[in-house]
N, C-alpha and C positions, 0 to 999 in steps of 0.2 A: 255743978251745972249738968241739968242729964243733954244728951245726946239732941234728942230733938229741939230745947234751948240752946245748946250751944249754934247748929248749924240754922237757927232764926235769925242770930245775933249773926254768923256770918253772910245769908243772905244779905241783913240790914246794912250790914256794912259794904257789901257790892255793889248794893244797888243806892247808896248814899257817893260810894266812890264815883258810879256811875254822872249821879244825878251834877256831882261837883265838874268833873271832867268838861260834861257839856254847858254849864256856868263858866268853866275856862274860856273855853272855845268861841263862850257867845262875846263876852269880855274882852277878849284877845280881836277879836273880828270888828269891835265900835273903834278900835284906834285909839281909846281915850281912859280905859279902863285894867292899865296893864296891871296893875300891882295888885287886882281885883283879881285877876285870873291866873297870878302866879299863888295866890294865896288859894284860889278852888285848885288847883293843882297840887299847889301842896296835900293840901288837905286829901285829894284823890289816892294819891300817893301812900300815901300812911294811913288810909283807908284797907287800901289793897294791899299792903303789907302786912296789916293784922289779919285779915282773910288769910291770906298765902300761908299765914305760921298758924294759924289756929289749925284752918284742914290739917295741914302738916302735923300738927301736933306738938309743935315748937312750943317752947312755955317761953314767956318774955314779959316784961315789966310793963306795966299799963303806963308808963310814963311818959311822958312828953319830949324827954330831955333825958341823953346818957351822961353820966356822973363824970368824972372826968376821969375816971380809972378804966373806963371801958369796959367794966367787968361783963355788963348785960352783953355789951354786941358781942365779944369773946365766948359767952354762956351759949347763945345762938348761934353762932359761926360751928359751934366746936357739936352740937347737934345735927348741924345740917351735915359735917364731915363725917361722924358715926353711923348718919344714916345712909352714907356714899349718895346724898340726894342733889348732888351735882354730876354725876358719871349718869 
């Protein structure tokens, strides 16, 4: 993927996280429609976390669902710590 595809792909996804957030929001606010805005929220969520590791340069599994050995979030845990991107 060159450079200027990749940082499209993560606009698309900010502003898709974006666009879910305020679907939350609007959901959360009729009283009637909660399980409608936990799910844009979700979705905002895991939006913004594939933004967050792609800039970063985190590599991670396009998957939906961790295996139940955890190896991926370990794979990414153990990235963010070499790159001291928590201090």
């Amino acid at each position: 993927m060159s450079d200027d595809s990749k940082w499209k792909t993560i606009e698309g996804w900010i502003e898709k996280a974006k666009n879910q957030l305020q679907t939350a929001e609007k959901c959360l606010n009729t009283r009637i429609q909660y399980s409608e805005s936990i799910e844009a929220a979700q979705e905002s969520i895991e939006l913004t976390v594939k933004a967050v590791l792609s800039i970063l340069n985190i590599k991670f599994a396009p998957s939906h669902e961790w295996k139940p050995d955890r190896k991926e979030f370990e794979s990414i845990a153990r990235q963010i710590q070499e790159r001291n991107l928590l201090n």
